[in-house]
N, C-alpha and C positions, 0 to 999 in steps of 0.2 A: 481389485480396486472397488472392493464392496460397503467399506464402512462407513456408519452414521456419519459419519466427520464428512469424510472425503462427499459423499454426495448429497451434502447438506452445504457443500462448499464450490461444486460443483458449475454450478449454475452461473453464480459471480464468478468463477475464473472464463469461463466460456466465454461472456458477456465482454469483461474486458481484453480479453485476449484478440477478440473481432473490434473494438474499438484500436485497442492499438495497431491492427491493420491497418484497417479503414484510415487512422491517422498515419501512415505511412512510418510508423514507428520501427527503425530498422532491428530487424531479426522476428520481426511480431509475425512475418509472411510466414516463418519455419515451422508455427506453432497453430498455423490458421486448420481449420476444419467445417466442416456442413453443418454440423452440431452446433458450431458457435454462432454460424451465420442466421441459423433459425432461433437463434434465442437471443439474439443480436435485434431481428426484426421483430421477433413477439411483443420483446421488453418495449422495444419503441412506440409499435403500434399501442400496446398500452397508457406506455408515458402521453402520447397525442391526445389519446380519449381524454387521462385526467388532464389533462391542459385545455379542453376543450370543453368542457362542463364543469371543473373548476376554475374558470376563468372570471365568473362575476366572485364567487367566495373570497378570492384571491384580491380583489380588486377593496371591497369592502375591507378585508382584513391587512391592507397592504401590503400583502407579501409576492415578494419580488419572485419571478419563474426562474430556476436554476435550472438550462439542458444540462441532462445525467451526461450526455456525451461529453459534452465542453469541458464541464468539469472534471471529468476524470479527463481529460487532453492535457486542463490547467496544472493542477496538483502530478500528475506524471511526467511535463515538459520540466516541471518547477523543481523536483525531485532528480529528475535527471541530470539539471545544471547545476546542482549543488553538488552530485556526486563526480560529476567530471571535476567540478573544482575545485574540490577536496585534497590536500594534500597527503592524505589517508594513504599508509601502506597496504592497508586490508580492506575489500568490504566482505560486508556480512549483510547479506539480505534475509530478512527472517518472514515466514508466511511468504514465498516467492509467487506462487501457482501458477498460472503461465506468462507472467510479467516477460518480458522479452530484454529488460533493462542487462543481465547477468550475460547472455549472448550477447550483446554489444559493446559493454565495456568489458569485456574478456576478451572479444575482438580489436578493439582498441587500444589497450596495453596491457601490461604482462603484470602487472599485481593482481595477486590472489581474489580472487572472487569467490563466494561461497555464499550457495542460498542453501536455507532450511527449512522442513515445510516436512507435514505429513508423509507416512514414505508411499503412499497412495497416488499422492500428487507427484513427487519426487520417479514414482516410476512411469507415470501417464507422459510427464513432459520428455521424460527419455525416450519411451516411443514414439512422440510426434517428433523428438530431434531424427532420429531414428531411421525414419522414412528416408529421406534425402542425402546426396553426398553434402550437401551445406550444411545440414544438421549435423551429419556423422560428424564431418569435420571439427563440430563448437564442444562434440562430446569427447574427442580426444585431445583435448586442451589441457595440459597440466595444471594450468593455474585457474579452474572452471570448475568446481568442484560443487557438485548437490549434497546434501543428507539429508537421512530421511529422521525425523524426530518430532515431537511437542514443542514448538517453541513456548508454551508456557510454564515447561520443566527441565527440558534439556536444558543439560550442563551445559554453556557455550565454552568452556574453556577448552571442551572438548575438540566442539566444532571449529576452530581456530587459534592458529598461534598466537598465545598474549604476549603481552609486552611488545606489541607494535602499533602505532598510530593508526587508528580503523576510523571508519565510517561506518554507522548499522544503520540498516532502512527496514522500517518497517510500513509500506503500502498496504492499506488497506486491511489492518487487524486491526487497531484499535480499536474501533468503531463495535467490535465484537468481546470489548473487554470493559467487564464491571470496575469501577471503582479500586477495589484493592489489587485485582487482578492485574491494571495500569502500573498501578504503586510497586507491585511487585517486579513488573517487569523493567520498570525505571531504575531500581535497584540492581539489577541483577548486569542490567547492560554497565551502571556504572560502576560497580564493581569488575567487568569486564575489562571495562576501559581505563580504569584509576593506573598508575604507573608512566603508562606512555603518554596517553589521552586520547582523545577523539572526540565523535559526535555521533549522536542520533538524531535520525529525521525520519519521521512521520506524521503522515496527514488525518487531522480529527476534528470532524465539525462539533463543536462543544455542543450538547444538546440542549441548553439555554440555547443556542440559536438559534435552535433547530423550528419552526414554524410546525403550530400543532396540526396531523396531518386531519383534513376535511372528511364527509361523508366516502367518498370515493375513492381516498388516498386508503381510512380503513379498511377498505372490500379488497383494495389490492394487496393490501399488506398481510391480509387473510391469505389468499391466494398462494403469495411469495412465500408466506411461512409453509403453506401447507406444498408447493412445488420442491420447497429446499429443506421438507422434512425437521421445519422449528425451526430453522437459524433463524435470526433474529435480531437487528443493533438494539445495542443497551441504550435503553432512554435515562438514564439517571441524570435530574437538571444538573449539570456542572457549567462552568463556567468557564472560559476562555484562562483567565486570573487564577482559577483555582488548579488548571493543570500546568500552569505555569509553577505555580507555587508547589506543584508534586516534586516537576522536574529540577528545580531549583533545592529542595531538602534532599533531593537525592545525589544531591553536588554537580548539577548543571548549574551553567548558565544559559537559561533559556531566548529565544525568539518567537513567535507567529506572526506567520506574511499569510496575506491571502494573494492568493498567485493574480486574479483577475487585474489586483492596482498595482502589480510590475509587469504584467505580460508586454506591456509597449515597452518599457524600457530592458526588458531583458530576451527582447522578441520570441514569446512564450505564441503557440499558436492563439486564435481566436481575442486577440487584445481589443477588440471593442466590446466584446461581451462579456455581461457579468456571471458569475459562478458563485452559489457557496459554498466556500473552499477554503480551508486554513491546513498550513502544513507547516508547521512545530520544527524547528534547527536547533536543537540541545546539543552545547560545546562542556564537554570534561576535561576541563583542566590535567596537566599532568602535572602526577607525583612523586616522582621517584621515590621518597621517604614514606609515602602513603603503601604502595606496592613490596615497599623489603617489610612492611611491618606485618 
């Protein structure tokens, strides 16, 4: 579990793997560790400081404070409810890392589950299943199935039986993917998907939203690159509109909700507070005619 990738990627799965505890997010306890809990508290004590001395910046430039925690609670609760409500006979979780999402809806019914992800990550979270009979138990699950691969080149046809109504989720890659890199992977899901149909959802703050970061936001961003050895989100200005319109040439029909203005009515935790947060539901139509051709 040595490569650039994997511990350049390291740090965010940790991170959020101790928020999904912390949020009592079931199966997130099988996956908890001391390593997440310290990088758990680092990360925050940081986020405090810039809260705390970019507080007048903020106030001048109007930009509203988004907790990392909440937000990721929002877009994870939001993502969760859509997958349980999904009529989908398959998911396909792509970039998994220690998400806890695939142990509970494998616990919960018997359709095929299948995350993909580095096989670095793929063998880390096997070990922390690993430890425990609760874990052992989620890893002898026939229909719980990991691989280890690129999602930005793996064949998915490989990774899952086509021509059945899926669901793909993708948490927290986008935000690591250029411009064509998106386009690419938007095609490839729908061509995955074309025959039966489905959907993909995941979450992407457009970086036109994105509020430019202050004196002290850059020091940490310094930091973060140089802790996760370069990884780094794409700043490329896009626009809400315009990955819409990706998903849509690629034969979606697209959505974006930001989970904060449904959290009351679809009782998402923290519904008084705000987040920025958009997480993208792209529905593919089914083809039959499209798939025999």
């Amino acid at each position: 579990m040595s490569s650039p990738e994997f511990k350049s990627l390291a740090i965010t799965a940790l991170y959020t793997a101790e928020t999904w505890r912390r949020e009592g997010v079931p199966g997130a306890e099988l996956l908890a560790t001391p390593d997440a809990a310290r990088v758990f508290g680092a990360t925050n004590g940081a986020l405090a400081i810039a809260r705390f001395f970019g507080a007048v910046s903020r106030w001048i430039r109007r930009i509203r404070w988004s907790p990392l925690r909440v937000a990721l609670a929002h877009r994870h609760a939001l993502i969760d409810r859509w997958v349980a409500e999904s009529p989908a006979e398959v998911v396909l979780e792509l970039a998994a890392g220690l998400s806890p999402r695939g142990i509970s809806e494998s616990g919960r019914t018997s359709r095929p589950y299948v995350e993909v992800d580095v096989p670095e990550m793929i063998e880390w979270k096997g070990q922390l299943l690993a430890r425990t009979p609760a874990g052992q138990a989620v890893l002898e699950r026939d229909h719980y199935k990991r691989i280890g691969g690129d999602v930005r080149t793996i064949n998915l046809g490989t990774a899952v039986e086509v021509g059945r109504v899926m669901v793909v989720v993708a948490e927290g890659l986008l935000m690591y993917l250029d411009t064509t890199a998106q386009r690419e992977l938007f095609a490839r899901i729908s061509t995955l998907l074309r025959g039966a149909g489905g959907q993909l959802i995941f979450d992407l703050v457009p970086p036109a939203e994105e509020p430019p970061p202050g004196l002290l936001g850059r020091l940490l961003g310094v930091l973060m690159r140089k802790a996760t050895r370069g990884a780094d989100f794409v700043r490329e200005r896009r626009t809400r509109q315009d990955i819409l319109a990706d998903l849509n040439s690629a034969g979606f029909h697209a959505e974006a909700v930001e989970p904060h203005a449904v959290a009351a009515e679809l009782s998402l935790p923290y519904p008084s507070t705000w987040t920025r947060q958009v997480v993208f539901r792209a529905t593919r139509p089914a083809s039959p005619e499209e798939a025999a051709s």
